[in-house]
C-alpha positions in Angstrom: 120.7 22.1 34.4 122.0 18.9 33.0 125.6 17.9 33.3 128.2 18.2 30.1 129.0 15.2 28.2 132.3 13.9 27.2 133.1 12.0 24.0 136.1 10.5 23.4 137.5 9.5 20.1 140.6 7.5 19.7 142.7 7.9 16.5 145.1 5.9 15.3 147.8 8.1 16.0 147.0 8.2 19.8 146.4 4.9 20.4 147.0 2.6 17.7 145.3 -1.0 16.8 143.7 0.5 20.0 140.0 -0.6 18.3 139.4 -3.7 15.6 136.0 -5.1 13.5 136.7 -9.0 13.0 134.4 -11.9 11.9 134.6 -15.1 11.8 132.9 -15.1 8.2 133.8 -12.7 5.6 131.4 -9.8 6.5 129.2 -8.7 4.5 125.1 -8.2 5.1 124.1 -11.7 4.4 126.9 -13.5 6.1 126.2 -11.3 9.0 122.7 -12.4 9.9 124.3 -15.7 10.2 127.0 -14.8 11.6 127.6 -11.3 12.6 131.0 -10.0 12.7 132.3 -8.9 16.2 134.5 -5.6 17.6 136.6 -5.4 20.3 139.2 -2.9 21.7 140.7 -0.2 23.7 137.8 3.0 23.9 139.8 5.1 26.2 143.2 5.3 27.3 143.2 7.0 29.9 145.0 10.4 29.2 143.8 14.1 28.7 140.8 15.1 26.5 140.7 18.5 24.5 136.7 18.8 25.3 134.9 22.0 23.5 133.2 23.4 26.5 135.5 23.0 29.1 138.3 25.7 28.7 141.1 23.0 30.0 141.8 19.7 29.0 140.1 16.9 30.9 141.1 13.6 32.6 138.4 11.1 33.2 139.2 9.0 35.9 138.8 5.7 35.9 138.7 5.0 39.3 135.6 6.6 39.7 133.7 6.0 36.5 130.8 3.5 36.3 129.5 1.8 33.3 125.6 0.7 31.6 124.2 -2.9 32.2 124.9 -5.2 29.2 123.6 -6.1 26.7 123.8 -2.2 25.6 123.4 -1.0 22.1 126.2 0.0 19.9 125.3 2.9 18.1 126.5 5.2 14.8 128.0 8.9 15.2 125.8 8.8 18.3 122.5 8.7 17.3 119.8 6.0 19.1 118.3 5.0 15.8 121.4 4.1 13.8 121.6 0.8 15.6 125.0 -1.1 15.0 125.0 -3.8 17.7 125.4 -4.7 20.9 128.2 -4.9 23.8 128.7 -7.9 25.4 131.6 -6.4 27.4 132.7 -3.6 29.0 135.7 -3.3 31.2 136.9 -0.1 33.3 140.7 -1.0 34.4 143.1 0.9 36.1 144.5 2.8 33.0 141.8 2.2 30.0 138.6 0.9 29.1 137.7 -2.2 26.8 134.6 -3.2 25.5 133.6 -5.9 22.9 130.0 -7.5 21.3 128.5 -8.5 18.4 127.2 -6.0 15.3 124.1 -7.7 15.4 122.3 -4.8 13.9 120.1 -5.1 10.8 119.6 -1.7 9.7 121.6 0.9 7.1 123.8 1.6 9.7 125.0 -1.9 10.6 125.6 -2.4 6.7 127.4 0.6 6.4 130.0 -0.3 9.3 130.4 -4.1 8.3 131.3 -3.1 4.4 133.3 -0.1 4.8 135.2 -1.9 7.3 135.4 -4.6 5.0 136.9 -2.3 2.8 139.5 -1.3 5.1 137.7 1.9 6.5 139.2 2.9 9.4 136.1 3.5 12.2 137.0 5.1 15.4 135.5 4.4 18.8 133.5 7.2 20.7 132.1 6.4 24.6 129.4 9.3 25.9 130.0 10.1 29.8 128.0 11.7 32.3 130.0 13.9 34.5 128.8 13.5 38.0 131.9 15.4 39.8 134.8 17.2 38.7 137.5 19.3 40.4 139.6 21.7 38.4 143.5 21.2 39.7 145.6 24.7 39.1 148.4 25.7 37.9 151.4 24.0 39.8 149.9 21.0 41.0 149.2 17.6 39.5 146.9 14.9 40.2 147.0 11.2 39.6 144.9 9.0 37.7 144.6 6.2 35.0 148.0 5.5 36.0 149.1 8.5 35.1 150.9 12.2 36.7 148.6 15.3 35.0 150.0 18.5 36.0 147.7 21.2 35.8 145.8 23.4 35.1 143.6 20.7 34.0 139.8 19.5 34.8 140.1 15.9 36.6 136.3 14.0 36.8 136.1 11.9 39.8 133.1 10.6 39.3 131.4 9.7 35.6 128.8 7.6 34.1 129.6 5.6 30.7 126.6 5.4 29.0 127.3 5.1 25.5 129.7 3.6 22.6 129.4 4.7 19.4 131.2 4.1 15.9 132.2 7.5 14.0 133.9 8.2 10.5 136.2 11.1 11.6 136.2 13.5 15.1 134.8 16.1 15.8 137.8 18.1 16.6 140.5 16.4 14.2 143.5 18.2 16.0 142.8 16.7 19.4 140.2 13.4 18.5 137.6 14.9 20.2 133.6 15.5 19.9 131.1 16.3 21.9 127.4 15.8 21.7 125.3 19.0 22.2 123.2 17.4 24.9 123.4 20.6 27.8 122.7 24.5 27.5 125.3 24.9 29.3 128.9 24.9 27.4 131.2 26.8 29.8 132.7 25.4 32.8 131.7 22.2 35.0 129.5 24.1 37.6 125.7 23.9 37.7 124.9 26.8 39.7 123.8 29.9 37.2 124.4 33.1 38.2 121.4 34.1 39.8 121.5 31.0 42.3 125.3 32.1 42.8 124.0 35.6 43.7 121.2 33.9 46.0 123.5 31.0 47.9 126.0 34.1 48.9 123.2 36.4 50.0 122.1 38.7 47.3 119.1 39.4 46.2 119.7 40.1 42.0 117.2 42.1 41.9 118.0 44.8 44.3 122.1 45.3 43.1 123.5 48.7 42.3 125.0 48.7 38.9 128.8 48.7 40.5 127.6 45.6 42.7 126.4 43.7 39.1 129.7 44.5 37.9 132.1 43.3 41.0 129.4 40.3 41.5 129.3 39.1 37.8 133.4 38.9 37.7 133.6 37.2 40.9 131.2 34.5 39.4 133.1 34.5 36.0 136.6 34.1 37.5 134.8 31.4 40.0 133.4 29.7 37.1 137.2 29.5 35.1 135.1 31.6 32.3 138.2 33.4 29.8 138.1 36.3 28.7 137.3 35.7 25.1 134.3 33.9 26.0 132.8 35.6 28.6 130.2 38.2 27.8 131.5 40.7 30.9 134.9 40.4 29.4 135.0 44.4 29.7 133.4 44.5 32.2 136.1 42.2 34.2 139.0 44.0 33.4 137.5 47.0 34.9 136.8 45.3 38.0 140.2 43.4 37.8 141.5 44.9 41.1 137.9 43.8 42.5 137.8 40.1 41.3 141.6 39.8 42.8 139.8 40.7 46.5 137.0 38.9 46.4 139.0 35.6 45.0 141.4 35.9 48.2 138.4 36.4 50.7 136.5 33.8 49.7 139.8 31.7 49.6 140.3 32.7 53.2 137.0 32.1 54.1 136.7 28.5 52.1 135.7 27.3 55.5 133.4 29.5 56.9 131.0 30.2 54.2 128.3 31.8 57.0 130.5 34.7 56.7 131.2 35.5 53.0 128.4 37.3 51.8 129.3 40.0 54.6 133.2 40.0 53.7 131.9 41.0 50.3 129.4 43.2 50.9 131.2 45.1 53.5 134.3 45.3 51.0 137.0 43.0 53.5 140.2 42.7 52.6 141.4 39.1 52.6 143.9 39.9 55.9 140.6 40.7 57.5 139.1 37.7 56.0 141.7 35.3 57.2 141.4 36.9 61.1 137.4 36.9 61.1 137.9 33.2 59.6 140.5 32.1 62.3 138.2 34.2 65.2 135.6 31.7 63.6 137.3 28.4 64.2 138.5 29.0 67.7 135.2 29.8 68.9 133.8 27.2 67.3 135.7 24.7 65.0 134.8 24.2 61.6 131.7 23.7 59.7 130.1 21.0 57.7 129.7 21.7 54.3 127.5 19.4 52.3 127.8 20.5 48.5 125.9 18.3 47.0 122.5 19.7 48.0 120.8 18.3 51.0 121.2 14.5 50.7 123.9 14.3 53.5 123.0 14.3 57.0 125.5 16.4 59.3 125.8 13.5 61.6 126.5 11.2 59.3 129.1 13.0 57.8 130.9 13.5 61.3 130.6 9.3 61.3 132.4 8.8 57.9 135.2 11.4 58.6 136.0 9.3 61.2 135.6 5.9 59.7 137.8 7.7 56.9 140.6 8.6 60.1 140.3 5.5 61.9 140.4 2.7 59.2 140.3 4.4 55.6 138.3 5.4 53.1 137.6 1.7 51.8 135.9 1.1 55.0 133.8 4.0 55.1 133.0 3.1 51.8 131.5 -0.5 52.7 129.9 1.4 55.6 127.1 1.8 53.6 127.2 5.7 53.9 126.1 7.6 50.3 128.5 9.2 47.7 127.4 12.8 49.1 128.0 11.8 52.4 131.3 10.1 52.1 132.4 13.0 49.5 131.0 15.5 52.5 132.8 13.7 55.0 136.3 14.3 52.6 135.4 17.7 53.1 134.5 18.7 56.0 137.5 19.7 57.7 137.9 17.5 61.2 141.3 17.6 62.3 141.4 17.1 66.2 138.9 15.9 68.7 138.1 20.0 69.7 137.1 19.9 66.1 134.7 16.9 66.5 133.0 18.5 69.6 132.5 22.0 67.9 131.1 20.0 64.8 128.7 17.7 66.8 127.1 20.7 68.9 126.2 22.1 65.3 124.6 19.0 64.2 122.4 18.7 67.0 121.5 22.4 66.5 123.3 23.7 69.1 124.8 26.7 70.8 128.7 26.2 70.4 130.4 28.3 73.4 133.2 30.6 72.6 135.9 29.0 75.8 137.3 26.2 74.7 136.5 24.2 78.4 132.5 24.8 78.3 132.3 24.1 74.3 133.9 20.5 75.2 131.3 19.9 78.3 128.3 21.1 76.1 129.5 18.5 73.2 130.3 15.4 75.6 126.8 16.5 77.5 124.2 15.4 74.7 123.7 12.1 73.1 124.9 13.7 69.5 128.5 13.3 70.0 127.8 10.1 71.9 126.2 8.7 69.2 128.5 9.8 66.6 131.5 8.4 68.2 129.5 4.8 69.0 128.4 4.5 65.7 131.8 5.5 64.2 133.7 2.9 66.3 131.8 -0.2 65.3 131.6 0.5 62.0 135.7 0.6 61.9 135.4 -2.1 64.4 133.5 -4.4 62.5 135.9 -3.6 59.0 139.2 -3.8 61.3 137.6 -7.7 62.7 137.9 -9.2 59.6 141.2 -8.0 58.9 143.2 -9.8 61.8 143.6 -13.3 60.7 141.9 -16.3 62.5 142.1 -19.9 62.2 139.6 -20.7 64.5 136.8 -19.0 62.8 137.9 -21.2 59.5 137.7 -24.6 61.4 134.8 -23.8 63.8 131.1 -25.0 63.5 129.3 -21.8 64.2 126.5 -22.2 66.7 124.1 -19.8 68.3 122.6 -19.5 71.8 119.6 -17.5 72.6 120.6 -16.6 76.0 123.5 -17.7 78.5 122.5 -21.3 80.1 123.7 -24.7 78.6 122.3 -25.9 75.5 122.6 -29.3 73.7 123.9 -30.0 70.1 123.7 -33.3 68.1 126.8 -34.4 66.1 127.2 -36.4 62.4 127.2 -39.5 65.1 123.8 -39.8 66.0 121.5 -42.9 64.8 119.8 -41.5 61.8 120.3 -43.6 58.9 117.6 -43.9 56.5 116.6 -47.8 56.3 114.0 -49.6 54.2 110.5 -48.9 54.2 109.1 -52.3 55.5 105.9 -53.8 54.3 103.6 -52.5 57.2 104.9 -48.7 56.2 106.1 -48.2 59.3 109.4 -45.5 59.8 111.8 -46.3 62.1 112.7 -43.4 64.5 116.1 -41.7 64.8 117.7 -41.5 68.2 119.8 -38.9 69.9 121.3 -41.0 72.5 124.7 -40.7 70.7 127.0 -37.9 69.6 125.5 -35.3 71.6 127.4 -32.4 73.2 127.2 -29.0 75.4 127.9 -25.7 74.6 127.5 -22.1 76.6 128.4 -18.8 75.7 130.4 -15.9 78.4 130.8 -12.0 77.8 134.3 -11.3 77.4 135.1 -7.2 77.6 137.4 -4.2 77.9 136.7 -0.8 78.3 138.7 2.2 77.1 138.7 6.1 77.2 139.3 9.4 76.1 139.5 12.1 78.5 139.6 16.2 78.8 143.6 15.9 78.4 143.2 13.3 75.1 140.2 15.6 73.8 142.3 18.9 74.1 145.8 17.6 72.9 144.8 15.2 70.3 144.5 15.4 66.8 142.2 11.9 66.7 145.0 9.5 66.9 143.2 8.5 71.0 139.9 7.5 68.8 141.6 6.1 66.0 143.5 3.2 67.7 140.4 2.4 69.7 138.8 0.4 66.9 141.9 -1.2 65.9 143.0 -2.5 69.3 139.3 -3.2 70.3 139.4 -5.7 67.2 142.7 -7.1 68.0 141.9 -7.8 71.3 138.7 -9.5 70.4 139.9 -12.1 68.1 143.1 -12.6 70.0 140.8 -13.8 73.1 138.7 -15.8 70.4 141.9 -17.5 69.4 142.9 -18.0 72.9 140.0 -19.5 74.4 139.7 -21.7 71.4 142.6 -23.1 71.3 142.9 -23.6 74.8 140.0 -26.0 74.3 141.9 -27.6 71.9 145.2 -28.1 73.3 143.2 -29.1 76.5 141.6 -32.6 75.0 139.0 -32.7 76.9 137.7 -36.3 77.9 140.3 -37.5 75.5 139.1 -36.0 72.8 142.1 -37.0 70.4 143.1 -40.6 71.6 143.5 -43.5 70.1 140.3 -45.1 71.5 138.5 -42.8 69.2 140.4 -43.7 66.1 141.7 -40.2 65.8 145.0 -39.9 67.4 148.9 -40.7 65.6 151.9 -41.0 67.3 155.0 -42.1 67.0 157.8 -41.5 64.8 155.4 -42.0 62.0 153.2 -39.1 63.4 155.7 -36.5 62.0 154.4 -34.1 59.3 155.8 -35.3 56.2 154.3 -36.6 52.6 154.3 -40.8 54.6 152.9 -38.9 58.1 149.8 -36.9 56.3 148.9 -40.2 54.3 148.7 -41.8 57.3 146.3 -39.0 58.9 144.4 -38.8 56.0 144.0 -42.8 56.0 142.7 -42.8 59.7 140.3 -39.5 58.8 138.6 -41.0 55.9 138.1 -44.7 57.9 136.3 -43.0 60.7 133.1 -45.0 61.9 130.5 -43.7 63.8 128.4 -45.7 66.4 127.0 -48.5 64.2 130.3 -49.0 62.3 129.6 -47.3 59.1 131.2 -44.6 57.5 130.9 -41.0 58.5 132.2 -40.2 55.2 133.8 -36.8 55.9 136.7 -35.5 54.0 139.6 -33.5 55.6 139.7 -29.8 54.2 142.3 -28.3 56.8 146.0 -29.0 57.6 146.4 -27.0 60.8 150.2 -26.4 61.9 151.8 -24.3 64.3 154.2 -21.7 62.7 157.6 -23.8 63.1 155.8 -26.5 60.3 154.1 -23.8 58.1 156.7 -24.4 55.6 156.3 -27.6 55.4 152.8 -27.9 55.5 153.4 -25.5 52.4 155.7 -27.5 50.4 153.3 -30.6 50.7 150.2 -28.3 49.8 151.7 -26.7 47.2 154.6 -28.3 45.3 153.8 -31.3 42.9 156.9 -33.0 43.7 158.0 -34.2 47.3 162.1 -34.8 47.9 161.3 -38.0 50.1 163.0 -41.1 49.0 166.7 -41.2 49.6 168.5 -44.2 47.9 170.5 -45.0 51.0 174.3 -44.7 49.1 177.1 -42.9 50.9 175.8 -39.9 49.3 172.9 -39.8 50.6 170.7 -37.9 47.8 166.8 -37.2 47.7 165.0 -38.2 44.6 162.2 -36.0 43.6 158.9 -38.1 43.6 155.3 -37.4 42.8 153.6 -35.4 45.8 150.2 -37.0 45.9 148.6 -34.3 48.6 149.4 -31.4 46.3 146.5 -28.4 46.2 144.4 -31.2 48.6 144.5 -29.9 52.4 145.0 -26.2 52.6 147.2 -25.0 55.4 146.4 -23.1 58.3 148.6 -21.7 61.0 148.1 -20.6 64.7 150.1 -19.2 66.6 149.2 -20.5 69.8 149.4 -24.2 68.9 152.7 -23.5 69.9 152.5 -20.7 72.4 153.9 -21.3 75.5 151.9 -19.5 77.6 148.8 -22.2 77.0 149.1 -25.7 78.2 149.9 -28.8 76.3 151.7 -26.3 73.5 153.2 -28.3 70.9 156.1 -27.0 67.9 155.8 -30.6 66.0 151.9 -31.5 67.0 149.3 -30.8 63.7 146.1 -31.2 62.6 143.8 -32.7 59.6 140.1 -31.0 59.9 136.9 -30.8 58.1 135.3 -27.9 57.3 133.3 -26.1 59.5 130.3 -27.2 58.9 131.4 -30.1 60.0 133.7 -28.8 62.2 135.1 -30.6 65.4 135.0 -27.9 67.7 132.6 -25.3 68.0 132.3 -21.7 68.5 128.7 -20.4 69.8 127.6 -16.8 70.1 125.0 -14.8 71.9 121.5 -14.7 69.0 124.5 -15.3 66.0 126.4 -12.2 67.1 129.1 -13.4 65.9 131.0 -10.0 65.5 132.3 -7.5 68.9 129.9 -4.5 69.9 131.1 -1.0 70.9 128.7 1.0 73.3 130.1 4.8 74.8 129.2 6.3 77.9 130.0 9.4 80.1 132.8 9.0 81.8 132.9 8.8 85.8 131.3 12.0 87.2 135.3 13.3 88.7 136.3 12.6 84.4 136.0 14.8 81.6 135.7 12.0 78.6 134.0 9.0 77.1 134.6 5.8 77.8 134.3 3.0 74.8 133.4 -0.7 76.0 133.8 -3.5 74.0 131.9 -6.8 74.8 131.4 -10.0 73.2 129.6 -12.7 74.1 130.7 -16.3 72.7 131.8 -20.0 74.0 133.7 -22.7 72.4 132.8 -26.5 72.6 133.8 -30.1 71.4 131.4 -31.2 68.8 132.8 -34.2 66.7 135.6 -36.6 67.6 135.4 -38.1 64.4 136.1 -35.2 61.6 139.5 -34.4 63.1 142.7 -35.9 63.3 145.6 -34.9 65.7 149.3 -36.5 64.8 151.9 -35.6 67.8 154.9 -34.7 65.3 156.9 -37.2 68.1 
């Protein structure tokens, strides 16, 4: 059964101005082939909607709301053939949606629109929407959306197609600006189960019910389905079986997560005390289940993965994981709340047995390659969203290289003798040679290993896995940054010196508006074997943290206080800053660090970009990212142990696309 559709219409006394016809021409039909008028406007502000067929009002949420490739037609009163135009724009923000195009139309209905708006008719805005999901919030709580508090009881879509804009003459419901288009059978309620596949999902066969079952059954549905009493067609038949409905609402409350056992709390008449002990008997032998309610598209696994993507680094993360909406929404769901949970979960994914003691259920999860798997999977895919979010300066400055295995390999810098030169008469090309500007590069594994054990499994609600990602990421690119810059600060074979043209010192060397001209000077003057140009220009100014402000004010300010006038006053004048918005800062922290050698708080850097980077960073077949693998724990520990491992090496590539200056 198809989902209901929403229309919204905006009036003038809800949203004023909120939608406008302009032209550039006065409009009429002729002028309009020429050159057709235009709309633009607000289509939806974001608040309630008084929808006929949904017994509350409704709040489409932006957030999750989706929108049709452009161009899209612009229809009349909703109907394909009355073509107005077309919208060349359509944007969902926080709290409302715009849209704007052209009425290119050239039928009855683009006339009609372009002279009665002429005219001054007032046309009113209408979008269709899909509803995908919807939740229906109670009395007494609120939800938040479009900017917005709603307190219930009130229907809030979470997730929504926009398919459709139309132009209409009044709405369909004046009191609230509201239509909808008669598009679904269906006209009660958001669900899409009837009640036959209600009766079915819960273990009834509708065939076989006693009259009295019918009856109990039928108001269960209704009151599940937020049918009123005015509409429904048991209504009688429900305030009979008041009493009834009341029980069966708080079992299957009680039993929300345990949905194996609801069709025998209400066949066997339970009261909802019983319910709420069978349900907690449930759990502790077993943990929760995984509830997938949006038919079978959402593998149990997978689910366990994304609840703990969700846990460990958010739902943004989970989101870029590349998981599906079911699974992700699934994962929401599902109900994980410790590690006990986890193991309980896993043994039902992999099909099996879950024992009732609370000892053997952990051994039988951390026994298969299920939970291993889940828990591997889960960690790099927070660890690979967690990597990027730790800042790093080498991995900005860097070339990036790439070794196949773990010997020494040989790379050929902007140095080497490969000019093009004049064809000569006899055709003959001159060969290149590689006897200059070569260097070496290698790549080590760097790794840690962590775990969780029987006494983190049984006391923790997560927070052991959680931090795992986060500190396995933060350890990686600290060593990164470490080893790096230790290879910087190191100078290998006088790397920076002034025999390579690429070295300031001095009082001059300081970082000021005259010091950075000077390093920019001896950047863009750097010759390479055969005295020509290597015609590389500086992208980077690399500080350590005690000149970031500095570096910032030159970077960022159009005027430099530099020039003082030498009177007993002593006063700066403000003069032109001629590096402003040209070298982009960039700190590290361990330029200055003082547990690395040759640490400097006035030394700094001009470098090129990466890709013509003067240092290099080289990984294992382009890894460039950490890996985390899980194993068993030792044979005398209960657990699973997480190691990270990364393989990479740093390397001097180009003397001549950096410059150091000393700050002395």
């Amino acid at each position: 059964m198809s989902h209901p559709t929403l229309y919204r219409d905006l009036s003038a006394s809800l949203a004023p101005t909120d939608f406008h016809l302009h032209g550039d021409t006065p409009i009429d039909l002729t002028a309009a082939q020429g050159a057709p008028g235009r709309f633009s406007g607000v289509v939806y502000s974001g608040g309630e909607l008084r929808v006929p067929g949904f017994d509350l009002p409704v709040v489409a949420d932006l957030r999750g709301m989706t929108s049709f490739s452009l161009p899209r037609p612009i229809l009349k009163d909703h109907e394909q053939k009355q073509v107005v135009g077309h919208a060349e724009s359509v944007e969902i923000g926080s709290t409302e949606i715009t849209a704007s195009g052209v009425i290119s139309g050239a039928g009855d209905a683009a006339k009609e629109v372009v002279e009665s708006s002429r005219n001054g008719f007032p046309w009113k805005p209408s979008i269709g929407c899909q509803v995908i999901k919807a939740r229906r919030i109670p009395k007494g709580q609120s939800v938040t959306a479009n900017g917005r508090t709603f307190q219930g009881p009130v229907y809030h879509v979470t997730r929504s197609n926009l398919y459709e804009i139309s132009f209409v003459a009044l709405p369909g419901d004046v009191g609230s600006s509201l239509s909808i288009a008669a598009q679904s059978t269906q006209t009660r309620g958001i669900s899409t189960m009837t009640y036959s596949d209600w009766l079915r999902s819960n273990g009834f066969d509708p065939e076989t019910l006693t009259e009295q079952q019918s009856t109990t059954l039928r108001a269960s549905y209704d009151a599940e389905q937020g049918i009123t009493a005015t509409a429904s067609p048991v209504a009688t038949l429900r305030e009979e079986a008041a009493g009834e409905a009341d029980r069966i609402a708080g079992v299957r409350k009680a039993l929300a997560d345990h949905p194996s056992l609801l069709a025998t709390a209400i066949r066997e008449d339970w009261s909802r005390d019983r319910a709420e002990l069978e349900g907690f008997k449930a759990e502790m032998q077993g943990g929760p289940a995984i509830h997938v309610r949006h038919g079978n598209a959402a593998n149990s696994a997978d689910v366990l993965e994304a609840s703990l993507v969700m846990r460990a680094s958010g739902e943004a993360t989970a989101e870029r994981s590349g998981y599906s909406d079911q699974t992700l929404q699934a994962a929401r769901d599902c109900g994980i709340h410790s590690m006990v949970d986890l193991c309980a979960a896993s043994l039902r994914a992999d099909m099996q047995p879950v024992p009732g003691d609370r000892n053997a259920m952990i051994k039988a999860a951390f026994s298969t390659m299920g939970l291993s798997n889940i828990l591997s999977n889960a960690a790099n895919k927070s660890l690979q969203d967690e990597y990027t979010m730790f800042p790093s300066a080498a991995r900005k400055i860097a070339r990036q290289l790439t070794a196949s295995d773990f010997k020494t390999h040989t790379g050929y810098s902007l140095t080497l003798n490969a000019d093009l030169e004049e064809l000569p008469p006899d055709g003959q090309i001159a060969h290149g040679t590689f006897d200059e500007g070569s260097f070496s590069y290698s790549v080590a594994t760097y790794a840690k290993m962590y775990g969780i054990t029987r006494q983190d499994i049984i006391n923790d609600d997560l927070g052991a896995f959680d931090a795992i990602p986060r500190k396995m990421a933060r350890s990686a690119v600290s060593k990164l940054e470490e080893v790096f810059f230790t290879l910087v600060l190191a100078n290998t074979s006088s790397f920076f010196s002034a025999g390579n043209s690429n070295l300031k010192t001095g009082a001059g060397s300081a970082l000021a508006a005259s010091g950075l001209a000077d390093a920019v000077t001896a950047f863009l003057t750097m010759v390479d074997a055969d005295s020509k140009p290597i015609n590389v220009t500086p992208r980077w100014l690399l500080v350590p943290p005690e000149l970031k402000v500095t570096a910032d004010e030159l970077y960022a300010s159009r005027v430099y206080n530099s020039v003082s006038d030498g009177s007993a006053d002593d006063y700066k004048i403000a003069t032109a800053n001629a590096h402003y918005g040209k070298y982009e800062p960039l700190v590290s922290p361990y330029l200055s660090n003082s547990s690395l050698t040759n640490n400097s708080q006035t030394a700094w850097y001009l470098m090129a970009d990466a890709a013509m980077g003067a240092f290099g960073i080289a990984f294992l077949n382009n890894q460039s990212r950490p890996t985390i693998e899980t194993e068993d724990a030792a044979f005398n520990t209960l657990g699973q142990q997480f190691r990270c491992y990364w393989d990479f090496g740093v390397c001097q590539v180009d003397s001549n696309t950096a410059v150091k200056s000393d700050g002395s």
